[in-house]
C-alpha positions as CSV (number, residue, x, y, z in Angstrom):
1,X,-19.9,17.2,43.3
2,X,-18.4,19.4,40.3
3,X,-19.7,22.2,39.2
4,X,-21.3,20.9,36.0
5,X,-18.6,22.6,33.7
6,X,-17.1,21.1,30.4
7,X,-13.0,21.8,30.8
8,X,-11.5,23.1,27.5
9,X,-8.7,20.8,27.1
10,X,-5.3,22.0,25.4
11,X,-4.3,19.8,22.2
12,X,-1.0,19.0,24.3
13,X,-3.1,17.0,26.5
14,X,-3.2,14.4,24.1
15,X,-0.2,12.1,24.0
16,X,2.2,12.2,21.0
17,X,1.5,8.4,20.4
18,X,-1.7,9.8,18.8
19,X,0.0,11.8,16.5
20,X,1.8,8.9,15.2
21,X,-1.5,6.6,15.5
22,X,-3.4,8.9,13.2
23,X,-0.8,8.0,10.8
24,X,-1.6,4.4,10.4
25,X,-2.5,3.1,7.3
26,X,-4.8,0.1,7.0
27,X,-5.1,-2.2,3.6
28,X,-6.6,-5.5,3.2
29,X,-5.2,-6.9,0.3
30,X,-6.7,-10.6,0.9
31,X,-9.8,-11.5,2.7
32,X,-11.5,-15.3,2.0
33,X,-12.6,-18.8,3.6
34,X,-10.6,-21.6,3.8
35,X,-12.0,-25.2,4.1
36,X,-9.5,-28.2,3.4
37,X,-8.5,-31.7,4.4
38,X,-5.1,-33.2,5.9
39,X,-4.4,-33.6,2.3
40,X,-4.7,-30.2,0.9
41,X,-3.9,-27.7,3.9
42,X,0.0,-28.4,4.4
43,X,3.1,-26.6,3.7
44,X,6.4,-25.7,4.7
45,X,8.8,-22.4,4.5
46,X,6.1,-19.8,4.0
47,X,7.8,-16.7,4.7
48,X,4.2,-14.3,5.1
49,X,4.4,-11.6,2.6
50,X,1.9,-9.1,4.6
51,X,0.4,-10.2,8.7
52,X,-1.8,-12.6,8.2
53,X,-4.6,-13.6,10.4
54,X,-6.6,-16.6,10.8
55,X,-9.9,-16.6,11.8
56,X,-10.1,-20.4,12.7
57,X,-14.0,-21.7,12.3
58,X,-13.3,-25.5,13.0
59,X,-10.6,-28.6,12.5
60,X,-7.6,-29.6,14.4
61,X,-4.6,-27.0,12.6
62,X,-1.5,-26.2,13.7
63,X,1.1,-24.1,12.9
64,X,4.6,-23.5,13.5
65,X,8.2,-23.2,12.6
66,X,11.6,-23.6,14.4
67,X,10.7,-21.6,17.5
68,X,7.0,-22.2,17.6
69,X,4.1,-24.7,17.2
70,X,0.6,-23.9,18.0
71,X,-2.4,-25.6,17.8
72,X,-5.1,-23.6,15.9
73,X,-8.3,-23.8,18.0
74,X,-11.7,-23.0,16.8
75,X,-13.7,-19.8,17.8
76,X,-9.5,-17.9,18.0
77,X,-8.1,-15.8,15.9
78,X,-4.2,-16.2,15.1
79,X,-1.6,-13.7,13.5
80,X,1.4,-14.3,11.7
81,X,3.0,-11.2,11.1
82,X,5.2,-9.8,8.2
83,X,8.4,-11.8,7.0
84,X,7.5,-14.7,9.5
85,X,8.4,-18.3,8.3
86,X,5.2,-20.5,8.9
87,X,4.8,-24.4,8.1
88,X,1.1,-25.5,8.5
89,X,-0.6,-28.4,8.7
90,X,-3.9,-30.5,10.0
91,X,-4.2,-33.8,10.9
92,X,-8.2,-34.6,9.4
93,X,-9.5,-30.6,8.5
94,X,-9.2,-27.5,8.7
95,X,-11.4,-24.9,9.1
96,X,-10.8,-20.5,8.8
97,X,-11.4,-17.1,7.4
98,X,-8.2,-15.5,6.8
99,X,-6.9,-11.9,5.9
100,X,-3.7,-10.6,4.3
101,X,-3.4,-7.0,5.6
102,X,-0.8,-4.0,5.7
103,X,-0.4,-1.8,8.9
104,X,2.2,0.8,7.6
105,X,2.9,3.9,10.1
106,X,4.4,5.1,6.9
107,X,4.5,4.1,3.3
108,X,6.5,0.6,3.1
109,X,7.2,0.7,7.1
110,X,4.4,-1.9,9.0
111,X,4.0,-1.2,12.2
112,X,4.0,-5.1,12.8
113,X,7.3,-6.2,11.0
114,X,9.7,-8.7,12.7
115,X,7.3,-9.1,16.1
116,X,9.1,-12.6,15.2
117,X,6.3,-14.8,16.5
118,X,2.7,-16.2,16.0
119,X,0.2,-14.4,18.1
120,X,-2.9,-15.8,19.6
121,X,-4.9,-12.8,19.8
122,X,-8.4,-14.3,21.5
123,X,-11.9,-15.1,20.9
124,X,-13.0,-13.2,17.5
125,X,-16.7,-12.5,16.3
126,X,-17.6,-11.5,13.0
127,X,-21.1,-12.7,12.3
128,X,-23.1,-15.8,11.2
129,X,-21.4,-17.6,7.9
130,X,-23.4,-16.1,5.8
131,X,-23.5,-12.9,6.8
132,X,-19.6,-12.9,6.4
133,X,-19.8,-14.8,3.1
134,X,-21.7,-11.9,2.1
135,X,-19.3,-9.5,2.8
136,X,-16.2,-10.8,0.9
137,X,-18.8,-11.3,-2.2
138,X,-20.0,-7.9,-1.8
139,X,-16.5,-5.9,-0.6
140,X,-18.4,-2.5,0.2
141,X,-16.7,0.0,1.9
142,X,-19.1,-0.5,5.1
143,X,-17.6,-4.3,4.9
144,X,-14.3,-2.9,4.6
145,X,-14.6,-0.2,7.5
146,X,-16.1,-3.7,9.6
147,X,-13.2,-5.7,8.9
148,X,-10.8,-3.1,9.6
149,X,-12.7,-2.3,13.2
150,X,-12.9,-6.2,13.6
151,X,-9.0,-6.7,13.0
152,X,-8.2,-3.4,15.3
153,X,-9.7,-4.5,18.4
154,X,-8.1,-7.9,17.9
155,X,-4.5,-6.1,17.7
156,X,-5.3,-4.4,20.7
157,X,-5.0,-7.2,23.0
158,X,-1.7,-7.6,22.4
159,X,0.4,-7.0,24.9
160,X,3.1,-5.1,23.2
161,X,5.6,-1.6,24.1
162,X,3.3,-0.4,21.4
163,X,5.2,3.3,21.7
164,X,8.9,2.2,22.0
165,X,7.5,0.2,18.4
166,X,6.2,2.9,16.8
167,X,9.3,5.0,18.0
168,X,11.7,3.1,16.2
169,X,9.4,2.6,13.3
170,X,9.7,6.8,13.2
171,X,13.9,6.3,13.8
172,X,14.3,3.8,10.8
173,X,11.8,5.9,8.8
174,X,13.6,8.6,9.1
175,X,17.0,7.2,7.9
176,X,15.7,4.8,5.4
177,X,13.2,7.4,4.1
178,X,15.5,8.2,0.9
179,X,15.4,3.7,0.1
180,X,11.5,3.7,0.2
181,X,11.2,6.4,-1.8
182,X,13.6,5.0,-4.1
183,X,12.1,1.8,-4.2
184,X,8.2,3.2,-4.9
185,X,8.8,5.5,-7.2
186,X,10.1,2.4,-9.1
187,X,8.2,-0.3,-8.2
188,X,7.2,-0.4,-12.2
189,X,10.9,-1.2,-13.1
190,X,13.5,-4.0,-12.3
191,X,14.9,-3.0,-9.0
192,X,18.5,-3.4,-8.8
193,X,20.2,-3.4,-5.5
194,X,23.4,-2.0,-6.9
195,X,21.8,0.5,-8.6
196,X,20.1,1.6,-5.2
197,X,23.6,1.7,-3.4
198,X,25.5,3.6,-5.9
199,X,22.5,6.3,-5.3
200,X,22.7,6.5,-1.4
201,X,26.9,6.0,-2.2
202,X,27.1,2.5,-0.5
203,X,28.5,-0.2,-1.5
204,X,25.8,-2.8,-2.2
205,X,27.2,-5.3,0.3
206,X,27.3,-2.6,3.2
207,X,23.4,-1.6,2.0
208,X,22.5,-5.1,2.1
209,X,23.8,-6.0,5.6
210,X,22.7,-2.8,6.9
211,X,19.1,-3.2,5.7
212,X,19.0,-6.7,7.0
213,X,20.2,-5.8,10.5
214,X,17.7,-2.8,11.2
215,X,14.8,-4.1,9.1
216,X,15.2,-7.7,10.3
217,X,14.3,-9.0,6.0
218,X,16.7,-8.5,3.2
219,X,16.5,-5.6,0.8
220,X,15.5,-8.1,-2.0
221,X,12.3,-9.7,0.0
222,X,11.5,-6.3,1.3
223,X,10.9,-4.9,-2.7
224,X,9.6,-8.3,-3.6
225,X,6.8,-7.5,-1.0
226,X,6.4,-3.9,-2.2
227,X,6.0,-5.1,-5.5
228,X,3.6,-7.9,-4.6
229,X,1.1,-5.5,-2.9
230,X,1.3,-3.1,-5.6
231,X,0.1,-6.0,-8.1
232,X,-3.1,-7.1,-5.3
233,X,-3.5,-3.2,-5.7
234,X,-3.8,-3.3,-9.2
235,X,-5.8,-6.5,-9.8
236,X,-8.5,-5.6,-7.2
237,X,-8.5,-2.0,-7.9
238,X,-8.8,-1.7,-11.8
239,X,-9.5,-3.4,-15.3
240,X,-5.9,-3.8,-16.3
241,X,-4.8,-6.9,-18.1
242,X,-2.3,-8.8,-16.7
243,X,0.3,-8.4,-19.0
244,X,0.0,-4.6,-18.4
245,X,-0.1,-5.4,-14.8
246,X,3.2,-7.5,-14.6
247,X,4.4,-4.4,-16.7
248,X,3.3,-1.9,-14.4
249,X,5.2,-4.0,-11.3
250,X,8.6,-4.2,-12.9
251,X,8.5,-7.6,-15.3
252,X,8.9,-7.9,-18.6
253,X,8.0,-11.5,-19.3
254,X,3.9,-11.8,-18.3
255,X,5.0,-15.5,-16.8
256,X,7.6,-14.6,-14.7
257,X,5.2,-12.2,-12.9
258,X,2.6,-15.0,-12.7
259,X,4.6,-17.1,-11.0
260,X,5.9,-14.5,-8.4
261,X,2.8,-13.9,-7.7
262,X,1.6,-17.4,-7.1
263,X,4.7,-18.0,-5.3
264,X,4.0,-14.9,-2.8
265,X,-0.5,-15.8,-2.5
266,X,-1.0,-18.8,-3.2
267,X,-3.4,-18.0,-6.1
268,X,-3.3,-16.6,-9.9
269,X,-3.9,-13.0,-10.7
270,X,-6.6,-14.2,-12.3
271,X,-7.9,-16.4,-9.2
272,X,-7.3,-13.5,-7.1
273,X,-9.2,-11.1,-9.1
274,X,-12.0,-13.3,-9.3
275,X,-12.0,-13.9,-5.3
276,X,-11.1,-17.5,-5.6
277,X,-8.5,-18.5,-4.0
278,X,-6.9,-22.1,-3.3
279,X,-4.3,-20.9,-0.9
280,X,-3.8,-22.6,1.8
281,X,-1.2,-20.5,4.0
């Protein structure tokens, strides 16, 4: 038997991988319900701008792409993570909550990118329908701080080298720390990749290339993605009109931004400010 004594514990007990966990940085950008027919829900080529996770309430889904199909079954929860290409499909319904969510370890680095693969991640439980239809009407932060705690213990059953990722995530952070900067501080102008090389004196082909071998997107999807979740940002999280909002995110011609942004959710601004959303990724 001990001696009923509480040990004082040194901080260097803890391992380092907490010091880079603390660093995480959650954000939902979409969170909605789904329901659709074999006529509606289908699609090809959808290269997920954030991880996406579905929470799949009933139908026969599937989804896949060259590597992968899956067959969504009710009661699991599915994620497709950053930059991965997803065709789906159902053959009578389909069924789902779905989120849109960032997992940075630092500003414009998620801790998910290029896992290069669908996940089943289990049985999920969030509450009666209406209870959770509540919650994406309402959006407090006690919904939010759910959500997040409902997503986080899905993530952890993954069986990943969750250290050796967040590692690297630190490695590539470190030498591309002077392109993200770059890129946010400017995310409210027109991006140009040459512009970008001539600053970190590279030649825009060797920039491009080496961004796409260590980053596993191209330099051009990666700020398109930047740029998208900076608009979700803005439309969810103030009164600005759209025009000033497509201004704000680097475009000069208020259409052009509408139909990046469709292209990228799925939805309007407009539809997306208002919570209601016809996408069907």
């Amino acid at each position: 038997m001990g001696t009923g004594k509480v040990a004082n514990l040194p901080l260097r007990c803890f391992h380092p991988l907490s010091q880079l966990l603390s660093q995480l940085r959650f954000e939902i950008h979409i969170f909605n319900y789904y329901r659709g027919t074999s006529g509606s829900w289908y699609g090809n080529d959808n290269i997920m701008p954030a991880n996406v996770i579905y929470f799949v309430t009933g139908g026969d889904g599937q989804i896949d792409n060259d590597s992968q199909t899956v067959k969504l079954i009710p009661g699991n929860a599915y994620l497709m993570p950053v930059n991965t290409l997803v065709n789906h499909s159902c053959e009578t319904k389909i069924e789902k909550y779905w989120m849109m969510f960032s997992l940075d370890i630092f500003p414009a680095v998620d801790i998910l990118q290029n896992l290069g693969e669908f996940r089943n991640l289990g049985k999920f439980n969030l509450g009666k329908h209406s209870e959770i239809m509540e919650r994406t009407v309402r959006r407090s932060i006690a919904d939010y701080i759910f959500l997040e705690s409902a997503v986080m213990q899905l993530l952890s059953r993954l069986d990943m080298p969750w250290e050796e990722i967040l590692n690297r995530k630190v490695y590539r952070e470190k030498i591309y720390r002077k392109i993200f900067n770059y890129i946010q501080e400017r995310l409210h102008t027109v991006i140009r990749i040459e512009e970008l090389a001539e600053n970190l004196d590279l030649t825009p082909a060797h920039l491009s290339r080496m961004f796409k071998n260590d980053m596993g997107q191209t330099l051009k999807s990666f700020i398109n993605r930047k740029k998208f979740q900076r608009a979700c940002a803005l439309l969810s999280g103030t009164s600005m009109k759209v025009k000033e909002i497509a201004r704000e995110t680097g475009f000069e011609d208020e259409y052009y931004f509408m139909r990046f942004f469709s292209k990228h959710c799925g939805a309007s601004p407009t539809q997306y400010r208002r919570r209601k959303f016809p996408f069907k990724g």
